[in-house]
C-alpha positions as CSV (number, residue, x, y, z in Angstrom):
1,X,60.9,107.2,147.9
2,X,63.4,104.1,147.2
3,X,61.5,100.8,147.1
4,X,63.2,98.7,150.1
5,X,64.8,95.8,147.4
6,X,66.6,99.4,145.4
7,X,67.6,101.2,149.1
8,X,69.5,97.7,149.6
9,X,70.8,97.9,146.2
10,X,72.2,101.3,146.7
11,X,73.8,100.3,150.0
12,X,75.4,97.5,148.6
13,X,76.6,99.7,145.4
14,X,78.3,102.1,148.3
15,X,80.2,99.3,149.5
16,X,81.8,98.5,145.7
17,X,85.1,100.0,143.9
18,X,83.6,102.6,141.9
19,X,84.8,102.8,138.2
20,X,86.7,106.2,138.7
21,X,88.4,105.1,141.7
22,X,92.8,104.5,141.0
23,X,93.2,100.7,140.3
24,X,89.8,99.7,139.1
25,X,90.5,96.9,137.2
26,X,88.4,96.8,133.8
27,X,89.1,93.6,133.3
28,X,88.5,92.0,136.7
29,X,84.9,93.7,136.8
30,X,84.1,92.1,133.2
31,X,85.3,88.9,134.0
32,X,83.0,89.0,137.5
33,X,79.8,89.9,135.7
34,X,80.4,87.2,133.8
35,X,80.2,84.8,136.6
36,X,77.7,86.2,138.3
37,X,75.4,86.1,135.8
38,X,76.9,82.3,135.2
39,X,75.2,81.7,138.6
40,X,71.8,83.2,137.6
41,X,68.6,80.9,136.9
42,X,67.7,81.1,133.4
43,X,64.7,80.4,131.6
44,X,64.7,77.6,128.5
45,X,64.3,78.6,125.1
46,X,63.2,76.6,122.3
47,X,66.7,77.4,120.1
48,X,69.8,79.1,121.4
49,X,73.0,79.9,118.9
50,X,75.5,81.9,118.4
51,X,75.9,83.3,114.8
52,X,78.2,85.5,113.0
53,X,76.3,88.5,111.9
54,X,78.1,90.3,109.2
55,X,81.1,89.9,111.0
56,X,80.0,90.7,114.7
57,X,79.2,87.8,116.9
58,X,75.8,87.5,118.4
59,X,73.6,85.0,120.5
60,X,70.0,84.6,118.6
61,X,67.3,83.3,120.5
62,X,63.9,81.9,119.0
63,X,61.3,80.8,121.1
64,X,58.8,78.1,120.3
65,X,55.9,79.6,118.0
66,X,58.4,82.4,117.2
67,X,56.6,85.4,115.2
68,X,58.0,86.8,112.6
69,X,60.8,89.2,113.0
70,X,63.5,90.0,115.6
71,X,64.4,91.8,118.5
72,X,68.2,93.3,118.4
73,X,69.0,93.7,121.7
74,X,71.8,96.1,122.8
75,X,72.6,95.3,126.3
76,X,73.8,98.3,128.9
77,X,76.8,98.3,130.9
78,X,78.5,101.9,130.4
79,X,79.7,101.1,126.9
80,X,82.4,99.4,129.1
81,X,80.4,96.7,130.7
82,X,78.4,93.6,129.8
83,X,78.4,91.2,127.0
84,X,76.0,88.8,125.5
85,X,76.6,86.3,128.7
86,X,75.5,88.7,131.2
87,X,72.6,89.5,129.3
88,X,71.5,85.8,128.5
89,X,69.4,85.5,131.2
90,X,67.4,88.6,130.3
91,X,67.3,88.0,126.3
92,X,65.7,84.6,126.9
93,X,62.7,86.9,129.1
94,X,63.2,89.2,126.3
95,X,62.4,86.8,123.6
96,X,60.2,84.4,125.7
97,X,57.5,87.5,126.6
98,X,57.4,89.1,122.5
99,X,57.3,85.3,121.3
100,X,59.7,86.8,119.0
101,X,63.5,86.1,118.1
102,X,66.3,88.1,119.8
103,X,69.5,88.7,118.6
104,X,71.8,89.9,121.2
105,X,75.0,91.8,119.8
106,X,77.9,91.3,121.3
107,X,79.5,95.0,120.1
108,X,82.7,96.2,120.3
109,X,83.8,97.9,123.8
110,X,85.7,100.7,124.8
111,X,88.6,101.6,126.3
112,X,89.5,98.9,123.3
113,X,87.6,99.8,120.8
114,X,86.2,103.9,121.5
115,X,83.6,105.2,119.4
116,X,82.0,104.8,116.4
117,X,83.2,101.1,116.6
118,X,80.0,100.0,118.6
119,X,77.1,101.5,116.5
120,X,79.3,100.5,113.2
121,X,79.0,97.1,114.7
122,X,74.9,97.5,115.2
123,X,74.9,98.5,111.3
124,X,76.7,95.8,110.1
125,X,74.4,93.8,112.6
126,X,71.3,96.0,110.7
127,X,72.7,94.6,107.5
128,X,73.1,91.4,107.7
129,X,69.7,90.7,109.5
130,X,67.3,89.5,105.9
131,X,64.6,87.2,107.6
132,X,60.5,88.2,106.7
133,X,59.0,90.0,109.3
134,X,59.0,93.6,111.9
135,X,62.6,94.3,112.8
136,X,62.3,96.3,116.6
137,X,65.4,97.7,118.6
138,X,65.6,97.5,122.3
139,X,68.8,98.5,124.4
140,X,69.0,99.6,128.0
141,X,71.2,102.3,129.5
142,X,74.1,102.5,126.8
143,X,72.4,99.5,125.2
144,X,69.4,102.4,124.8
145,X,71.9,105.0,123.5
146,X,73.0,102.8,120.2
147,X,69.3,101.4,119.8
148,X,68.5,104.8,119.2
149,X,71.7,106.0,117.7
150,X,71.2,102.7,115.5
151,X,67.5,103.8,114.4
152,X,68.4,107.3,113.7
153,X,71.8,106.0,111.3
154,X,69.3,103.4,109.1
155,X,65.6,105.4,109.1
156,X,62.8,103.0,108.2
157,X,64.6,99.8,109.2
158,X,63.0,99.5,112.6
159,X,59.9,99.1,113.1
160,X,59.7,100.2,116.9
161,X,62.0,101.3,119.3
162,X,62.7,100.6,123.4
163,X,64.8,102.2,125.4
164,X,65.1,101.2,129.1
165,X,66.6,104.4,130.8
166,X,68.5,105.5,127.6
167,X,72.0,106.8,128.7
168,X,71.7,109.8,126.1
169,X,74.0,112.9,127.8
170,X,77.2,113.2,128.1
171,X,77.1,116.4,129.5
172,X,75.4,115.7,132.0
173,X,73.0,118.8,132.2
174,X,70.2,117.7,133.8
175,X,68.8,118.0,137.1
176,X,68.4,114.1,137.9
177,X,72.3,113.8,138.4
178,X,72.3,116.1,141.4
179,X,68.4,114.8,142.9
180,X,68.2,111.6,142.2
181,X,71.7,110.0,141.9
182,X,71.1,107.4,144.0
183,X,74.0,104.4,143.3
184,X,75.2,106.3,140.2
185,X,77.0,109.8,140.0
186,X,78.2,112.4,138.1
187,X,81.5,110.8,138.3
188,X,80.7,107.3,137.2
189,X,78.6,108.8,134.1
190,X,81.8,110.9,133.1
191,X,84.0,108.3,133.3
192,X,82.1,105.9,131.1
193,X,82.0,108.8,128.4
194,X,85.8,109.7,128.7
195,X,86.3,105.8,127.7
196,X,84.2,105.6,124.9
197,X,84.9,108.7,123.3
198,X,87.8,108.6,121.2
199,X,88.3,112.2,121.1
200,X,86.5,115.4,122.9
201,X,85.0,116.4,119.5
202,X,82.5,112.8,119.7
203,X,81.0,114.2,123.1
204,X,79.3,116.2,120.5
205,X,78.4,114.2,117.8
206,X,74.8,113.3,117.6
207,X,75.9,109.4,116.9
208,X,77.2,109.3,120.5
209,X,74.9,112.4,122.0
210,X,71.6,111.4,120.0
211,X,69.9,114.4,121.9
212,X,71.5,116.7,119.3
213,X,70.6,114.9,116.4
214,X,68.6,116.8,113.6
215,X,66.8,113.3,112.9
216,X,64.5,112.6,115.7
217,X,61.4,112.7,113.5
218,X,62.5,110.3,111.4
219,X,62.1,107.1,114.4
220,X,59.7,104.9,114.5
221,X,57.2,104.3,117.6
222,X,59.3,104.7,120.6
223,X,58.9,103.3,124.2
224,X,61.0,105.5,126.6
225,X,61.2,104.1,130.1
226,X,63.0,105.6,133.1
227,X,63.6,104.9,136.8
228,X,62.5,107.7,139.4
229,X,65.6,107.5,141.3
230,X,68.1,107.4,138.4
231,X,70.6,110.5,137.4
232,X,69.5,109.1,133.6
233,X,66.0,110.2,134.9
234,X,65.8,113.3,133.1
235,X,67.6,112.7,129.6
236,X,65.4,109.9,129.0
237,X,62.0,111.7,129.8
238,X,63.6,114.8,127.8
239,X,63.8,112.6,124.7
240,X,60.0,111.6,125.2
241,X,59.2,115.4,124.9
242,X,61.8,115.9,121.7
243,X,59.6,113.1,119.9
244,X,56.8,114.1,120.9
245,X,57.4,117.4,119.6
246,X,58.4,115.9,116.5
247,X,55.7,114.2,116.0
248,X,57.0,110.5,116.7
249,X,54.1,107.8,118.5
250,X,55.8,107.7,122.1
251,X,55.6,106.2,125.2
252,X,57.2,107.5,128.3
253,X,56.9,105.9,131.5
254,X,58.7,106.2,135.2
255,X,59.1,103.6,137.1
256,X,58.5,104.8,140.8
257,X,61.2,103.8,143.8
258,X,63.4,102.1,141.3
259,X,66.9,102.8,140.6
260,X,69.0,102.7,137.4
261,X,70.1,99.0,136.7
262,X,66.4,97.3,137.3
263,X,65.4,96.0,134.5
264,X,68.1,93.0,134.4
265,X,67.0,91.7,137.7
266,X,63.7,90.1,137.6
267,X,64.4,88.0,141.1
268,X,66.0,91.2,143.2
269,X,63.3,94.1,141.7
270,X,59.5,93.2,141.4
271,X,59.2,95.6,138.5
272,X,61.5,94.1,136.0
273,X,58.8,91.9,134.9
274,X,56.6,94.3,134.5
275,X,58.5,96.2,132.5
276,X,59.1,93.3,130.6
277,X,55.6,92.3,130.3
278,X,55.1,95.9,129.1
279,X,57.5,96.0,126.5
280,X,56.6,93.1,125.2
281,X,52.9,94.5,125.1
282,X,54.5,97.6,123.3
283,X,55.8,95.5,120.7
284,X,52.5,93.6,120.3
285,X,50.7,96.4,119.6
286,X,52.6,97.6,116.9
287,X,52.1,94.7,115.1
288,X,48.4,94.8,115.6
289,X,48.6,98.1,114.1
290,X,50.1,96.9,110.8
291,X,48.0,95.6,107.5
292,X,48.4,92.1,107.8
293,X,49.5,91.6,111.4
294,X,53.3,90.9,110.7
């Protein structure tokens, strides 16, 4: 059952120019997300900066009392979507709750820039990062996709993963997308794929479709969270029974009456902070786990 703040949310959602609609205006979309995340309250932190990060732009954030290490972020948004100002808000959370650094990357969208330009970006981002200290991945819907895509091109580098309902299928096989599609179809999913695909032959490759990849049991601890009334529902929890298999530490957790999107909206959906609170707790643990604490 839809928690009453996500059946509002879906209302509102049916109300909206939907991506595969004639005239959506990519452009016009971006430049709105921008300002209404401009609008949103955000939380201080101790140093905010952009930096250059083997050629990729990024926002790094380190709190006060910073641990060692960072977060890379990889924000959602379809591939399409999103930058590092409409995730500020939530990177700050992000790096206030670890006590840890994030480094937001602003990748390279389609229909500009198709695929493998935004997890080439993430590598060079991978690259360039040399400070002491645990190195973890977190990325949410597509931001999930090249946090794992990321993890599975540079084995070893990361030291834990998170995924916050991983957008993962581009076929679109499962059963979520016809029972729990609730403000995001088949249609919407399809269309993000056709734009970051460059050709029909990437809906295939496993460094755009990680499901397929051979490498699975090479990632590190891995924190797989999904929304109960979310089409992604089922590729995400699929992937927590691939690693399993394999033999990968994992977490997989459903977030009941929530919808895909959650996460970024601490002040509309009561279980964002949860969620942040537990990955932040995932994190923690893993460095508890390691000789000498990190």
């Amino acid at each position: 059952m839809l928690h009453p703040e996500a059946r509002l949310a879906v209302e509102q959602y049916d109300g909206e120019p939907k991506v595969f609609e004639d005239g959506f205006d990519i452009a016009t979309s971006r430049a709105q997300a921008r300002e209404a995340a401009a609008a949103e309250p955000r939380e201080d932190v101790a140093e905010v900066r952009d930096v250059d990060a083997g050629g990729v732009p990024c926002r790094l954030y380190r709190p006060a009392d910073a641990l060692p290490g960072v977060v890379v972020h990889l924000h959602g948004g379809g591939f399409v979507f999103h930058d590092v100002d409409v995730h500020d808000a939530s990177a700050r959370r992000l790096a206030n709750r670890t006590r840890t650094a994030v480094l937001s990357v602003d990748y390279r969208r389609p229909p500009e820039h198709p695929f493998p330009a935004a997890p080439d970006d993430v590598d060079a981002v991978l690259g360039w990062w040399r400070e002491d200290g645990p190195l973890f991945l977190h990325g949410d819907s597509a931001g999930g996709n090249l946090a794992l895509v990321a993890a599975l091109r540079n084995p070893g580098r990361a030291a834990g993963l998170v995924l916050v309902y991983p957008f993962l299928d581009p076929a679109a096989g499962f059963d979520s997308y016809d029972t729990a599609a609730e403000g995001f179809d088949r249609r919407e999913a399809a269309w993000y794929w056709e734009q970051y695909a460059a050709a029909p032959a990437d809906l295939e490759d496993p460094d755009l479709a990680p499901l397929r990849s051979d490498r699975l049991a090479t990632l590190p601890p891995t924190l797989v969270v999904t929304a109960e009334h979310d089409p992604l529902r089922d590729e995400g929890e699929h992937l927590v029974s691939l690693l399993a298999q394999a033999g990968v530490t994992v977490v997989g957790t459903r977030y009941l009456g929530q919808v895909h999107g959650f996460w970024r909206h601490d002040r509309v959906f009561p279980a964002a902070e949860p969620l942040m609170g537990q990955a932040a707790a995932f994190l923690h643990g893993l460095r508890s786990r390691t000789p000498g604490g990190w």
